[in-house]
BAKERO-218556 format. One record per residue (C-alpha): y, x, z; residue in three letters. Coordinates in steps of 0.02 Angstrom, whole numbers, padded with zeros to 5 digits. Layout:
BEGIN
<c2 Y c1 X c3 Z numi ALA>
...
***
This chain:
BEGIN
<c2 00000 c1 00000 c3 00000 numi UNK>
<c2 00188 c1 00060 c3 -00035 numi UNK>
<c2 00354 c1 -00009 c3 -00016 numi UNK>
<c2 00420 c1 00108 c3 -00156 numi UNK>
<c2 00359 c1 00254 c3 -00243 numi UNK>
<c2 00471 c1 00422 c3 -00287 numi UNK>
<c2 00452 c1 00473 c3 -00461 numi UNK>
<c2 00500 c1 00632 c3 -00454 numi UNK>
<c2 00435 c1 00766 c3 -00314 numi UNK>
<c2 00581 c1 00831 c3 -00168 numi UNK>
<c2 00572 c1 00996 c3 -00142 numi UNK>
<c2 00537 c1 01001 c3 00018 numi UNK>
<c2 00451 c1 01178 c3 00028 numi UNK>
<c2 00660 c1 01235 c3 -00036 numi UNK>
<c2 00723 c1 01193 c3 00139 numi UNK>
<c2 00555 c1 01241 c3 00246 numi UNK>
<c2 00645 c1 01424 c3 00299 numi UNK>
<c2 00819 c1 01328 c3 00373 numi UNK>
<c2 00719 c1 01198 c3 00433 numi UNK>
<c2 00588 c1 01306 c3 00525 numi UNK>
<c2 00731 c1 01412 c3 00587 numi UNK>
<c2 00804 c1 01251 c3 00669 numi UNK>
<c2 00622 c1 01198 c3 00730 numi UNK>
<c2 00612 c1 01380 c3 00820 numi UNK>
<c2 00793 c1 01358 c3 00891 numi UNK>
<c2 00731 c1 01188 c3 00968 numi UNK>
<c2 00564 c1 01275 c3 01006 numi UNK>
<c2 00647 c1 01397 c3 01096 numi UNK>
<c2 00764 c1 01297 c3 01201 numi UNK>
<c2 00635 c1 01177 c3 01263 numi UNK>
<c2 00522 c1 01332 c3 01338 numi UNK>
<c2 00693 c1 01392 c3 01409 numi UNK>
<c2 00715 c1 01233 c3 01513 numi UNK>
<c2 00530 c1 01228 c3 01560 numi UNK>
<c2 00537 c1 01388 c3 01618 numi UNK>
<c2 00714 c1 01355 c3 01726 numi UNK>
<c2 00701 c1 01172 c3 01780 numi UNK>
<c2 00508 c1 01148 c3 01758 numi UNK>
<c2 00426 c1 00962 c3 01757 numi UNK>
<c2 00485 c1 00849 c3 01875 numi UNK>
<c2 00313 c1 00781 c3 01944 numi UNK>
<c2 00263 c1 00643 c3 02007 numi UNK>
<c2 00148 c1 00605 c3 02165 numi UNK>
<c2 -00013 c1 00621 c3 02055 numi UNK>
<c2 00029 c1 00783 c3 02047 numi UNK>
<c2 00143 c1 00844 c3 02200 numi UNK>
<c2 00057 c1 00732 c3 02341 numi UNK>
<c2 00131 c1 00571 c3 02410 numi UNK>
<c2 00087 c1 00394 c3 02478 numi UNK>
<c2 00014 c1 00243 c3 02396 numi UNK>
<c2 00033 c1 00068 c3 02484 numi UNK>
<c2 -00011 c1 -00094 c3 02422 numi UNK>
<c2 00059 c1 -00266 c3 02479 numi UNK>
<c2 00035 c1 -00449 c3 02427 numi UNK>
<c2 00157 c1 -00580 c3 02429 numi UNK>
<c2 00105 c1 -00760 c3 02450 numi UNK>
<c2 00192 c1 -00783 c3 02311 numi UNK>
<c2 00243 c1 -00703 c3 02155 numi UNK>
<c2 00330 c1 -00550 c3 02183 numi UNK>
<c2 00508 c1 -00473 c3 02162 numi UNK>
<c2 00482 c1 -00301 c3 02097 numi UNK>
<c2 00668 c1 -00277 c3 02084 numi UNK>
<c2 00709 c1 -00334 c3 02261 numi UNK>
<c2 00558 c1 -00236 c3 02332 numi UNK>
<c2 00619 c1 -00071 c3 02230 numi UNK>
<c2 00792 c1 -00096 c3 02272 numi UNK>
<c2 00717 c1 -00102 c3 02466 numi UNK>
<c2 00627 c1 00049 c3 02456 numi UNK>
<c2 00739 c1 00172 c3 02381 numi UNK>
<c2 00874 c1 00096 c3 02503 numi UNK>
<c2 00776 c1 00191 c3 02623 numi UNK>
<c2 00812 c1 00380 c3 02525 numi UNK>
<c2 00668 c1 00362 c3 02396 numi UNK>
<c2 00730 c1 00427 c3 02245 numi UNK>
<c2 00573 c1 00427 c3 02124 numi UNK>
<c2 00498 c1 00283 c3 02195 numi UNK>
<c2 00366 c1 00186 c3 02082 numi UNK>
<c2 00334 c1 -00016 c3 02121 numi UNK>
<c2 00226 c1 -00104 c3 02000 numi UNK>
<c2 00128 c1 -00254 c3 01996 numi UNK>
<c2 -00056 c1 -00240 c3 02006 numi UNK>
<c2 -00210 c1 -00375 c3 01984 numi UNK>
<c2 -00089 c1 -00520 c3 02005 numi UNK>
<c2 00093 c1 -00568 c3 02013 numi UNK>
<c2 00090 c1 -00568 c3 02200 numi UNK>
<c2 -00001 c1 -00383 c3 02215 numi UNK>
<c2 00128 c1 -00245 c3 02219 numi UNK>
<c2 00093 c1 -00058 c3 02216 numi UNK>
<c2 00213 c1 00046 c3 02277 numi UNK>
<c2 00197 c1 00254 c3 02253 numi UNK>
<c2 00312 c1 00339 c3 02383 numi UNK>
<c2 00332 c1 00535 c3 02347 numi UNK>
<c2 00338 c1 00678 c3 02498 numi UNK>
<c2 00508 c1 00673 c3 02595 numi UNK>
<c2 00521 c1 00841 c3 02715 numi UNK>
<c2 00617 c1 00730 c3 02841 numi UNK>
<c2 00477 c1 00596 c3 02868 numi UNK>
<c2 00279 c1 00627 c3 02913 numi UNK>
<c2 00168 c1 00593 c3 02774 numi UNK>
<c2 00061 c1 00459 c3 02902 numi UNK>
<c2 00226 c1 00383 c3 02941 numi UNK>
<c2 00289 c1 00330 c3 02751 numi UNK>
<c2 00171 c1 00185 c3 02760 numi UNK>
<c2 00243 c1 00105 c3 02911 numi UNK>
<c2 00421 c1 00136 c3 02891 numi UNK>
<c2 00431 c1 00092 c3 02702 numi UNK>
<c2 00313 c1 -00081 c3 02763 numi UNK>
<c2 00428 c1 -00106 c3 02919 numi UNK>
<c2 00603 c1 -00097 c3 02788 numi UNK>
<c2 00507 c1 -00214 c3 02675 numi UNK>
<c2 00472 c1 -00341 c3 02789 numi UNK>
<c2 00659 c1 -00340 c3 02857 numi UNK>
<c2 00713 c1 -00393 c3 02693 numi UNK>
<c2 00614 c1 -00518 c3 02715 numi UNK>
<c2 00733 c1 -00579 c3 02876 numi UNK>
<c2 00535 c1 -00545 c3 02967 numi UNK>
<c2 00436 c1 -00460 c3 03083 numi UNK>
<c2 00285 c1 -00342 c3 03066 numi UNK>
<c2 00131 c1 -00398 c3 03169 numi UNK>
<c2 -00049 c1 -00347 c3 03177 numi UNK>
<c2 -00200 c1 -00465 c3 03118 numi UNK>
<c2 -00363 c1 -00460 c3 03152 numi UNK>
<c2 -00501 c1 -00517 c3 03005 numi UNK>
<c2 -00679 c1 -00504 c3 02967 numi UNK>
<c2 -00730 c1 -00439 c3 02793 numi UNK>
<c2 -00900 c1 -00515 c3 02712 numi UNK>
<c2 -00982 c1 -00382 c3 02774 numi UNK>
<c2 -00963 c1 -00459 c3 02976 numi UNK>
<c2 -00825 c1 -00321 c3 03020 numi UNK>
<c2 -00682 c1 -00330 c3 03122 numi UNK>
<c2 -00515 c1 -00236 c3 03061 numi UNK>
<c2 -00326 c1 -00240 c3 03083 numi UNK>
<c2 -00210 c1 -00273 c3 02959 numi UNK>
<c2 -00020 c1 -00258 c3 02956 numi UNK>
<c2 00069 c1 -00418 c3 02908 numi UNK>
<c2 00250 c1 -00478 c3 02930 numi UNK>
<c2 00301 c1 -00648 c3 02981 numi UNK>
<c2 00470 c1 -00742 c3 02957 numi UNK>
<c2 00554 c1 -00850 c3 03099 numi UNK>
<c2 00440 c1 -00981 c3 03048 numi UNK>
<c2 00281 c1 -00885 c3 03081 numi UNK>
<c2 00229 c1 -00898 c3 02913 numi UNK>
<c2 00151 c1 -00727 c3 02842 numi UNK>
<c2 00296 c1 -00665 c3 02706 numi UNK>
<c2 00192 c1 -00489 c3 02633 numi UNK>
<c2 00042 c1 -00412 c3 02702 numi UNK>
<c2 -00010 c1 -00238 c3 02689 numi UNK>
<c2 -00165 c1 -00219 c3 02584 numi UNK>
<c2 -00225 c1 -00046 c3 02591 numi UNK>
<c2 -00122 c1 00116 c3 02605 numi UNK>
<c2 -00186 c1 00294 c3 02542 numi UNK>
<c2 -00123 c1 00469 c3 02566 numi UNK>
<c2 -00133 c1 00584 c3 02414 numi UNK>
<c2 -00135 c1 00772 c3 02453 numi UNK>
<c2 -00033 c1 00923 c3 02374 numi UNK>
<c2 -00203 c1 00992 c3 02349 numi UNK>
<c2 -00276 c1 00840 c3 02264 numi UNK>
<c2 -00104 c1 00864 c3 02171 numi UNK>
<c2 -00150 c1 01025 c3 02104 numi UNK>
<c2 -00323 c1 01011 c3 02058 numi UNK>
<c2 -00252 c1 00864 c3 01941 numi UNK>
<c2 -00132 c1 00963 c3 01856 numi UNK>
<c2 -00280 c1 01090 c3 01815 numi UNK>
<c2 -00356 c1 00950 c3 01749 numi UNK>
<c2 -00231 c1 00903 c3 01646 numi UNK>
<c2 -00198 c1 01058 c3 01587 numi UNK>
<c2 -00394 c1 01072 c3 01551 numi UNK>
<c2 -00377 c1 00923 c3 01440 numi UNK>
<c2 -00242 c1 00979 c3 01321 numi UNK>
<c2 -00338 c1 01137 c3 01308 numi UNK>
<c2 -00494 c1 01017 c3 01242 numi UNK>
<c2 -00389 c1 00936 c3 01157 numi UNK>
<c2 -00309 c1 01064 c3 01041 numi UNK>
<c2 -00477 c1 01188 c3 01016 numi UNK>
<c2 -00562 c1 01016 c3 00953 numi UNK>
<c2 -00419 c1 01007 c3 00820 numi UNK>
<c2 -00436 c1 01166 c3 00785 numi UNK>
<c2 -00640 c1 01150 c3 00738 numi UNK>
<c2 -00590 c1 00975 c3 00643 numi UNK>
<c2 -00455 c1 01039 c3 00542 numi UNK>
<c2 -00556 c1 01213 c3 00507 numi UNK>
<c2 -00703 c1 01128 c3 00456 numi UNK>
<c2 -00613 c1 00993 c3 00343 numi UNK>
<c2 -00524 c1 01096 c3 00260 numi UNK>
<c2 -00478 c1 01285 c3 00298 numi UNK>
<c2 -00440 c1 01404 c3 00436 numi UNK>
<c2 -00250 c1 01426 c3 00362 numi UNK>
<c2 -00245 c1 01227 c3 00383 numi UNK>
<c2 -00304 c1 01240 c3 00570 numi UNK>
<c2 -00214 c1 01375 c3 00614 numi UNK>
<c2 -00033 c1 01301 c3 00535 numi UNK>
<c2 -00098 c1 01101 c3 00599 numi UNK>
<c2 -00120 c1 01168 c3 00798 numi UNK>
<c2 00048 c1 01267 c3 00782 numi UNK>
<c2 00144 c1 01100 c3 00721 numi UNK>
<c2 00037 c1 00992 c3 00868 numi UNK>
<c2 00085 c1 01125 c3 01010 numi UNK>
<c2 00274 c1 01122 c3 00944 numi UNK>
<c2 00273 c1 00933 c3 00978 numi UNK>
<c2 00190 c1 00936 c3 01157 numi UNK>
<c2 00321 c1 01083 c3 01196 numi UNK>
<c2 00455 c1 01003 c3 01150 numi UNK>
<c2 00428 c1 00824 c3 01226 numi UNK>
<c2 00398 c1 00933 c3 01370 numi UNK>
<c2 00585 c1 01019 c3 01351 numi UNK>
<c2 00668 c1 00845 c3 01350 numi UNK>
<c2 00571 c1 00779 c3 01516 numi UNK>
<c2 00614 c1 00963 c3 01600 numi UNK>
<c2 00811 c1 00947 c3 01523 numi UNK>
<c2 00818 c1 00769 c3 01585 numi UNK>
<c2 00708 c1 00768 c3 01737 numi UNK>
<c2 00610 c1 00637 c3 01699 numi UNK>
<c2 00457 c1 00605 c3 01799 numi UNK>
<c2 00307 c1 00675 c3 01722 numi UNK>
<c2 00167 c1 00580 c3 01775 numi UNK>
<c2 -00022 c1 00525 c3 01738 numi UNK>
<c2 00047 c1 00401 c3 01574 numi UNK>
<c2 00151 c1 00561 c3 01519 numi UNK>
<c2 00017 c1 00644 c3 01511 numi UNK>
<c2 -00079 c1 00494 c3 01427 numi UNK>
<c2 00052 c1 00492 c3 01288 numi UNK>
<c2 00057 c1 00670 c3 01260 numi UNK>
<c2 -00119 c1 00665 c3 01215 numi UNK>
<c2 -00094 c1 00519 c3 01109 numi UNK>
<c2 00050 c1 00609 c3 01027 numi UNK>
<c2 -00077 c1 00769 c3 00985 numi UNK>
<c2 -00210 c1 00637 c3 00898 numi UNK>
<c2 -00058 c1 00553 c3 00815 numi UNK>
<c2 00028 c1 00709 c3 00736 numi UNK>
<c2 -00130 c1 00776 c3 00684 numi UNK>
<c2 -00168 c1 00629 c3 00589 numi UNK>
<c2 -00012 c1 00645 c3 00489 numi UNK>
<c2 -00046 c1 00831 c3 00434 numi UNK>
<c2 -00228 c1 00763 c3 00384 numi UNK>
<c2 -00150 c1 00650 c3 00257 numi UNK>
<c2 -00032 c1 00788 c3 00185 numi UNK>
<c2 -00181 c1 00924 c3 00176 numi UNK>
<c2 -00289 c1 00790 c3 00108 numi UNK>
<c2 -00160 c1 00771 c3 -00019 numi UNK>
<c2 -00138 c1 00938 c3 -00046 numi UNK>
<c2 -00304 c1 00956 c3 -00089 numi UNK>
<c2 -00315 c1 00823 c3 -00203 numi UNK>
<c2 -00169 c1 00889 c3 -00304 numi UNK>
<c2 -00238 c1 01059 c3 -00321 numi UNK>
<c2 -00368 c1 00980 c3 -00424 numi UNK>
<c2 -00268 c1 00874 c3 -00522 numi UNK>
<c2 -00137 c1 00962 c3 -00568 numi UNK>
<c2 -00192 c1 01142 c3 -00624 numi UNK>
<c2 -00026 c1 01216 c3 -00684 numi UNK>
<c2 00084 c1 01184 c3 -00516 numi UNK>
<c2 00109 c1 01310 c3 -00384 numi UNK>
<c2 00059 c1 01318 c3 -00198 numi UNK>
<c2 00238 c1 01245 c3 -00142 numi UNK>
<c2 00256 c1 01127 c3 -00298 numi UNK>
<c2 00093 c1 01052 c3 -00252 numi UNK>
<c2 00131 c1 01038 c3 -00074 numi UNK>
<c2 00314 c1 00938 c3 -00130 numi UNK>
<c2 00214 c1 00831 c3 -00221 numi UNK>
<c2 00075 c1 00804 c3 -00075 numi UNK>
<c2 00237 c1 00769 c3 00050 numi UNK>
<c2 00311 c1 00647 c3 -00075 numi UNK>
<c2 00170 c1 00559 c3 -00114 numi UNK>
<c2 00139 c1 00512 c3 00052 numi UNK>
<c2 00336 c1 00457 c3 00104 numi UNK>
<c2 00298 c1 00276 c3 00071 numi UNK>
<c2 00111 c1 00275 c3 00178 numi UNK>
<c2 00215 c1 00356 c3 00332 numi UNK>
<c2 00370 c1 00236 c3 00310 numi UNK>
<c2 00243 c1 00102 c3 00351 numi UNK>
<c2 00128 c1 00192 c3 00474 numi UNK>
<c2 00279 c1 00268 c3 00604 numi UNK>
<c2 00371 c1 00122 c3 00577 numi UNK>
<c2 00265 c1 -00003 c3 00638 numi UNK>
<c2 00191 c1 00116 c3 00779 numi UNK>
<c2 00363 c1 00131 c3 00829 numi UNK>
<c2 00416 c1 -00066 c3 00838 numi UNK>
<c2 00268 c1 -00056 c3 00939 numi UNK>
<c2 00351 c1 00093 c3 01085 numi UNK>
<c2 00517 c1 00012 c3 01049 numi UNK>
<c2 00445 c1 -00159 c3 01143 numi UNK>
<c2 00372 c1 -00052 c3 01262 numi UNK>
<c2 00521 c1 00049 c3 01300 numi UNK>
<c2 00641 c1 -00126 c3 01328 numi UNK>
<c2 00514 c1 -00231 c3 01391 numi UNK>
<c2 00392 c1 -00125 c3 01472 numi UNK>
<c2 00496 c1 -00102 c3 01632 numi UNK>
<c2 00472 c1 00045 c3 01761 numi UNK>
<c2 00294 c1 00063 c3 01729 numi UNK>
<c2 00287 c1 00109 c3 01550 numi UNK>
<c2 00465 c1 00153 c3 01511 numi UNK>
<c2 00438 c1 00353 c3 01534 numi UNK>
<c2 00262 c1 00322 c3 01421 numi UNK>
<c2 00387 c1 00241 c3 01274 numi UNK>
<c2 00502 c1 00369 c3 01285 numi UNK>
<c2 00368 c1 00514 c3 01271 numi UNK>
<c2 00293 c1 00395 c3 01113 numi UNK>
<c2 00471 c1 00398 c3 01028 numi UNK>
<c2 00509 c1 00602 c3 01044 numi UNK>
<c2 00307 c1 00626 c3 00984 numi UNK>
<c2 00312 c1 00518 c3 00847 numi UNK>
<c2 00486 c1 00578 c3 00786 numi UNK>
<c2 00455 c1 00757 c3 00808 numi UNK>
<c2 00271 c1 00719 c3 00738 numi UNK>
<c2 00338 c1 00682 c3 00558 numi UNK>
<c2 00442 c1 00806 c3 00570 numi UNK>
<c2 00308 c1 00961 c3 00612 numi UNK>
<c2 00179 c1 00879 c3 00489 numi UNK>
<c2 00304 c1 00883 c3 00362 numi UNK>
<c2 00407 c1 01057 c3 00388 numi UNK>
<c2 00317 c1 01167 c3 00514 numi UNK>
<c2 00124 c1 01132 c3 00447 numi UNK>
<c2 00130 c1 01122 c3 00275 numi UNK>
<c2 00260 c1 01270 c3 00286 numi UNK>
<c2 00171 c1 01386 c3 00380 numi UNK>
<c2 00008 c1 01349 c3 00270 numi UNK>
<c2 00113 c1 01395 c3 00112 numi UNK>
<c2 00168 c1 01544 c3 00185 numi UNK>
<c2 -00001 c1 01614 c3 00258 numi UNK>
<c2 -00031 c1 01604 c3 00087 numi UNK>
<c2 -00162 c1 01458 c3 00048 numi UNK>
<c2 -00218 c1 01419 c3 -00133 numi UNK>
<c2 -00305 c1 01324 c3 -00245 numi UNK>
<c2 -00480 c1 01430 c3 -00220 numi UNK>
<c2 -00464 c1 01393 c3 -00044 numi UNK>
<c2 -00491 c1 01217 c3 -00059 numi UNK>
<c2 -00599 c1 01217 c3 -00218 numi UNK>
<c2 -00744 c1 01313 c3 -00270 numi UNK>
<c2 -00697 c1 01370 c3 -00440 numi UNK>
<c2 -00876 c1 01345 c3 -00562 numi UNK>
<c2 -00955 c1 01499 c3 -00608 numi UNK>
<c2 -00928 c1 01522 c3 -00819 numi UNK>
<c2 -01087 c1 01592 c3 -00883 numi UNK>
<c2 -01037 c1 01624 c3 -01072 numi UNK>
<c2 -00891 c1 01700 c3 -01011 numi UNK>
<c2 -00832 c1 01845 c3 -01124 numi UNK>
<c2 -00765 c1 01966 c3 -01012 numi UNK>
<c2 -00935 c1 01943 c3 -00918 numi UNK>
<c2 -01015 c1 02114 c3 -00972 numi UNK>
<c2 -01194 c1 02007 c3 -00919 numi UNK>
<c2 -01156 c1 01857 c3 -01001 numi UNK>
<c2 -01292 c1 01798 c3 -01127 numi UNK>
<c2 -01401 c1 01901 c3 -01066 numi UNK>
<c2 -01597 c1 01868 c3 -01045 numi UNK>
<c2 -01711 c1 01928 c3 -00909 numi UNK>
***
């Protein structure tokens, strides 16, 4: 399917040098700000406090945010879990307050917006236990939130999830690598995994610039975003290949202008629809997915971008040809073949 064609090829390879030198500036400044601000993690990944409460009614995740980070909170997460009336609330480490103490004081500052007071109930689970569960009570003595479970997440846990994560990418690209080298040609893998690391370095620049929280569905889209740009540089190589056999007399960077062209249309209508997609996300998502979006949009923009000038540039100029792709047939009558014709 395409919404237009271009008759004549763009010469895209003309511009690859300026447009590589800009990629490296960018490049460059994004490992700067890593290296000088570094991520801004979230409690996944530095330690902190999960709490859930239930409302006997739906909840307001506003009002119960708003509550919280009243309190100091500054990277405080509240989300709706299971049901309208669940809320999950993820409160990072605070050097002025315990760690076991978070739970209580955050619960005690939520039920005071709720003009009640925190009590202690005692139930029996199916299994014929007794326990005690905090709930808070208005004036009226009805029960306004109660505290479902609370869990303490350790620096240490922290850690061994950001190894993990880091474990992951690693997976991720040497898997690309063996795909794209086996597909097609070492020259291909080598220049693909280059263009895929310059994305995930660079999304990474903006969230250290910005100091946005990286967290678990950062990491989530960041591994989306590697599957996602490496699907655009298969398309162009697959291109590439198929114009090396059609068209005999064109050169390496001709070819690959005509492989980029040909495929303008196909990613018009691919990246724009993924991106209505993160756009809804992004302004209706709320709190939970809005860092996710915004990962989405800087991967899929910078995605098109690497498939198009930083992988099919730095295959051209680690110098990939026609025989690469295509076994040339062996000519047995040819005449500069001293052997040729001859019988054994």
């Amino acid at each position: 399917m395409e919404l237009f064609r271009i008759r004549r090829d763009l010469p895209f390879m003309k511009y690859a040098l300026v447009l590589n030198a800009i990629s490296f500036i960018t490049f460059a400044a994004a490992v700067f700000f890593l290296a000088t601000r570094g991520l801004h993690f979230s409690i996944e990944f530095t330690g902190g406090t999960v709490m859930e409460i239930a409302y006997p009614q739906s909840a307001d995740i506003e009002k119960t945010r708003k509550t919280v980070e009243s309190m100091g909170y500054t990277d405080v997460q509240v989300q709706n879990f299971g049901t309208s009336r669940d809320v999950m609330i993820r409160l990072p480490l605070r050097k002025d307050i315990k760690q076991t103490e978070q739970v209580p004081l955050a619960f005690e500052g939520i039920c005071k917006s709720e003009s009640g007071t925190v009590s202690t109930k005692q139930i029996v689970t199916p299994k014929g236990e007794a326990v005690s569960k905090e709930i808070c009570t208005n004036a009226a003595g009805a029960e306004a939130v109660e505290l479902s479970r609370s869990e303490v997440v350790g620096a240490s846990v922290g850690s061994e999830l950001a190894v993990d994560a880091a474990k992951a990418l690693l997976a991720t690209v040497i898997g690309i690598v063996i795909y794209l080298a086996i597909r097609f040609e070492w020259k291909f893998a080598v220049a693909g995994v280059i263009a895929n690391l310059h994305d995930v370095v660079i999304i990474l620049g903006f969230f250290a610039f910005f100091q946005w929280e990286f967290s678990l569905t950062v990491l989530a889209a960041i591994l989306a975003v590697l599957g996602y740009s490496v699907n655009e540089s298969v398309v162009i190589f697959d291109r590439v290949r198929e114009a090396f056999r059609k068209f005999r007399k064109m050169n390496t960077h001709e070819v690959i202008d005509h492989a980029i062209t040909s495929t303008i249309s196909r990613t018009i209508i691919t990246h724009g629809c993924t991106q209505l997609v993160v756009v809804s996300m992004l302004l209706f998502g709320g709190e939970t997915l809005h860092y996710f979006a915004v990962a989405l949009t800087i991967g899929i923009c910078f995605g098109i971008y690497s498939s198009v000038f930083v992988a099919a540039a730095i295959a051209m100029w680690l110098g990939v040809k026609r025989e690469d792709l295509i076994k040339q047939p062996i000519n047995k009558e040819d005449p500069d073949d001293p052997n040729a014709g001859a019988v054994v």
